[in-house]
C-alpha positions as a LaTeX table, in Angstrom:
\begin{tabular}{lrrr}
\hline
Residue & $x$ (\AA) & $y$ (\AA) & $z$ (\AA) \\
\hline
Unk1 & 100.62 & 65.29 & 97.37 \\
Unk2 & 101.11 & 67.19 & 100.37 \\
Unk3 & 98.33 & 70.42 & 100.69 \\
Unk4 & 101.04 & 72.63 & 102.03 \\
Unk5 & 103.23 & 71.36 & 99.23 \\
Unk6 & 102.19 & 74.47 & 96.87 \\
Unk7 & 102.91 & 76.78 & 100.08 \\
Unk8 & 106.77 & 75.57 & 100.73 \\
Unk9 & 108.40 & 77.49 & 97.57 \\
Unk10 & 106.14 & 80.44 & 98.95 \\
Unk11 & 108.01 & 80.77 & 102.45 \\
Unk12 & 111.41 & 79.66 & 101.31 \\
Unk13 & 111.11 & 83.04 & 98.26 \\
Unk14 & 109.94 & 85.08 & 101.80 \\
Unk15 & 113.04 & 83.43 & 103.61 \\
Unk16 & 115.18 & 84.20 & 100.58 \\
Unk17 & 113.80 & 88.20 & 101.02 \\
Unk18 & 114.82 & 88.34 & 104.43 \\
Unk19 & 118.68 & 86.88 & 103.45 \\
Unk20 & 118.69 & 89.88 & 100.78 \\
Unk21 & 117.67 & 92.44 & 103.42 \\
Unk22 & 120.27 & 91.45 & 105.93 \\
Unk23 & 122.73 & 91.64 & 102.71 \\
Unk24 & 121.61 & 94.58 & 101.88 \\
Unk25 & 121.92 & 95.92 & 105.22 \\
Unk26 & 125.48 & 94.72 & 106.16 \\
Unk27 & 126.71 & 96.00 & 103.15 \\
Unk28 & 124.90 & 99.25 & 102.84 \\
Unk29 & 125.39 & 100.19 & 106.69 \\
Unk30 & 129.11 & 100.21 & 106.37 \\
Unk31 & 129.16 & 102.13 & 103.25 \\
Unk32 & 126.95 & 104.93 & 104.38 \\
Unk33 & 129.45 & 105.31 & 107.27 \\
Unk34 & 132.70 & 105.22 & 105.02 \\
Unk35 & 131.23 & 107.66 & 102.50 \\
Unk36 & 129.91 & 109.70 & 105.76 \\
Unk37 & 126.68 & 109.57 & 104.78 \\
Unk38 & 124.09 & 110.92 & 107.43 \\
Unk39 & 121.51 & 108.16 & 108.18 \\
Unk40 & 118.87 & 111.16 & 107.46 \\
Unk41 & 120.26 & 111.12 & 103.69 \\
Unk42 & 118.45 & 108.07 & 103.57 \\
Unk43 & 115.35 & 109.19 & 103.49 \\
Unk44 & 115.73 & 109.03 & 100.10 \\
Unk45 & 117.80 & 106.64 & 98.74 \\
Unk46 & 117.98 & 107.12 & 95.27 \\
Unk47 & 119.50 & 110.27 & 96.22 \\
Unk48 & 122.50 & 108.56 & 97.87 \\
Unk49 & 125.67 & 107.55 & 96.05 \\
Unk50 & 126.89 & 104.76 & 97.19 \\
Unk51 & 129.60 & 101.96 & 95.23 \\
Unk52 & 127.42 & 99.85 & 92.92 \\
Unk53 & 128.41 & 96.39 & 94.72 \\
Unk54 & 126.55 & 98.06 & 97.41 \\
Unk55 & 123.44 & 99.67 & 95.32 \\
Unk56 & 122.71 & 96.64 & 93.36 \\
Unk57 & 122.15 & 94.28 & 96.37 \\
Unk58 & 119.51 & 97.01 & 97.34 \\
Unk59 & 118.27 & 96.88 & 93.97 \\
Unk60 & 117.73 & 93.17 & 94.28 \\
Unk61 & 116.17 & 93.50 & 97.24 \\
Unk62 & 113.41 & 96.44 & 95.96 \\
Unk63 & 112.91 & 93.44 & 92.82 \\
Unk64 & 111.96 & 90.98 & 95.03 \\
Unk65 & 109.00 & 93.12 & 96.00 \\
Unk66 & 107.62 & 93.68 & 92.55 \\
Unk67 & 107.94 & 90.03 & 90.00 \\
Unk68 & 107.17 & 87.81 & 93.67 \\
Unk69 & 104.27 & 89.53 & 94.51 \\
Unk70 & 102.29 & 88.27 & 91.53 \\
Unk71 & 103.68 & 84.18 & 92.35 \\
Unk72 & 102.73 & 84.75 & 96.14 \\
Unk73 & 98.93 & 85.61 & 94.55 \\
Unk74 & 99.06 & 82.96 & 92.32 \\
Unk75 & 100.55 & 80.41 & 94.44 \\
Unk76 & 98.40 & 80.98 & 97.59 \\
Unk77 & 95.09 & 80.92 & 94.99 \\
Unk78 & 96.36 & 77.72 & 93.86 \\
Unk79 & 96.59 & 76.51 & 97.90 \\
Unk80 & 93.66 & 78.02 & 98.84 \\
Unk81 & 91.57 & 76.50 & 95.83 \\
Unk82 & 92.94 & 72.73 & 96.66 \\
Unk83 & 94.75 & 72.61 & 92.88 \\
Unk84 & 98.34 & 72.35 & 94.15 \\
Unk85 & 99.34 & 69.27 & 91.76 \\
Unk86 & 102.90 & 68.26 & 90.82 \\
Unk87 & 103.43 & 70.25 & 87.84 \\
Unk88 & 102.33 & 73.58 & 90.08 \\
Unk89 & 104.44 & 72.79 & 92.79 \\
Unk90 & 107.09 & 72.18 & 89.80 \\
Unk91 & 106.79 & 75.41 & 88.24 \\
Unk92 & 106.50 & 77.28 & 91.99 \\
Unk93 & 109.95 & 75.95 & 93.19 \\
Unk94 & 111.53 & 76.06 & 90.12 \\
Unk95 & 110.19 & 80.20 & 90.08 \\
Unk96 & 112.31 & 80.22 & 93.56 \\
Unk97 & 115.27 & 78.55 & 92.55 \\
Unk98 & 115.33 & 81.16 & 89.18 \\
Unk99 & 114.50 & 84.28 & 91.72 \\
Unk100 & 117.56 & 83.12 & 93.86 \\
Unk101 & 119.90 & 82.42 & 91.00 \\
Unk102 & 118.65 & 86.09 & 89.54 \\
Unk103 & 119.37 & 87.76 & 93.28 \\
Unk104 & 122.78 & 86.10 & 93.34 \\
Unk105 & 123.56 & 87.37 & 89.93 \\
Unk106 & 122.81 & 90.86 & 90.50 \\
Unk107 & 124.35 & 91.30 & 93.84 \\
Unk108 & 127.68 & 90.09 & 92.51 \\
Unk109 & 128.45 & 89.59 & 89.14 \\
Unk110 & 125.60 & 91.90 & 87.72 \\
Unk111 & 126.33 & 90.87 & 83.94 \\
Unk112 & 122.92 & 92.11 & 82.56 \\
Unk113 & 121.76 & 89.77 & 79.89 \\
Unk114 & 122.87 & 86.63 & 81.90 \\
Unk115 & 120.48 & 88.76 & 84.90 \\
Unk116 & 117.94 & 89.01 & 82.12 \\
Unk117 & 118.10 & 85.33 & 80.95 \\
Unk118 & 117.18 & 84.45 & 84.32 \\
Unk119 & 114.58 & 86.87 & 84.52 \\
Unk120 & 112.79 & 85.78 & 81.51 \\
Unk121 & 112.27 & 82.31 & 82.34 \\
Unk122 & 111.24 & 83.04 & 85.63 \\
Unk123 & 108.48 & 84.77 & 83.77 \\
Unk124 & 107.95 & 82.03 & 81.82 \\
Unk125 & 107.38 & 79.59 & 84.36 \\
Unk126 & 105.33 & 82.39 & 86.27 \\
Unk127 & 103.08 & 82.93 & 83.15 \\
Unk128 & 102.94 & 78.53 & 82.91 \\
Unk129 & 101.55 & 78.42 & 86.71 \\
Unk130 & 99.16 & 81.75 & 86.48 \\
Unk131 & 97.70 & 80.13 & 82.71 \\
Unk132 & 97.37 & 76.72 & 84.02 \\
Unk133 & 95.22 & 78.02 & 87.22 \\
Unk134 & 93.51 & 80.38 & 84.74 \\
Unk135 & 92.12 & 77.10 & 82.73 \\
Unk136 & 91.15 & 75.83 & 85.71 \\
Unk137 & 88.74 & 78.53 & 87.67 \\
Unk138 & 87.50 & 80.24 & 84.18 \\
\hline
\end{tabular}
C-alpha cells in the first residue's frame, strides 16, 4: 500500500471544508445584503438572523472544525507512525464519505435524526481507527 494512502481521505475532508466555506459564503453574502445586514453585524454571528437554509450551511461549516479535527490527529499519527494498512485507510475514507453525506444533509434537507444517523457512524468508524492505532502504540 501506498504511504500517502492514509493521507488522501485527509486532504480530500480539507478540500471538502473549503467547498462548505465557499457555500457558506455565496449563500450567506447575499442574505446579509437582502436582510440589510451591516457586514459589522457580523462580528458576531450568532447574533444575526438570517433564513435557516442560509444558517445551517454555516453551521456545517463551524462542525467540520470540531468531529475532523480529532480524524486529522488520528490519521496523520497513523501516517507518520508507518501503520497506514487497508482497513485504516478503509475506515479514513469511509469517515470522509460519512462527513460529506452529513454536510450535504444539513445544508439542505436538515432532517435531524437522518443528520444524526450519519453522525453516529462517523463516530463509529472514528472510534474503530483511533482504537485500532491505540492497540498498536500502547
Amino acid at each position: 500500500m501506498e504511504p500517502t494512502a492514509i493521507l488522501q481521505p485527509v486532504i480530500a475532508l480539507g478540500l471538502w471544508t473549503g467547498v462548505m466555506m465557499l457555500w457558506m459564503y455565496a449563500t450567506r453574502i447575499p442574505a446579509m445584503n437582502k436582510a440589510g445586514i451591516d457586514p459589522q453585524d457580523a462580528a458576531h454571528p450568532g447574533a444575526m438572523t438570517l433564513p435557516s437554509e442560509v444558517s445551517r450551511i454555516a453551521d456545517n461549516y463551524n462542525h467540520l472544525f470540531e468531529q475532523p479535527t480529532l480524524f486529522y490527529a488520528i490519521a496523520i499519527s497513523i501516517a507518520v507512525l508507518g501503520h497506514g494498512d487497508q482497513t485504516a485507510v478503509t475506515c479514513a475514507w469511509s469517515f470522509v464519505v460519512l462527513r460529506v453525506v452529513h454536510s450535504l444533509i444539513q445544508s439542505t434537507v436538515n432532517l435531524v435524526m437522518l443528520r444524526f444517523g450519519v453522525f453516529a457512524l462517523s463516530w463509529v468508524v472514528l472510534l474503530v481507527m483511533t482504537i485500532r492505532e491505540a492497540l498498536v502504540i500502547f
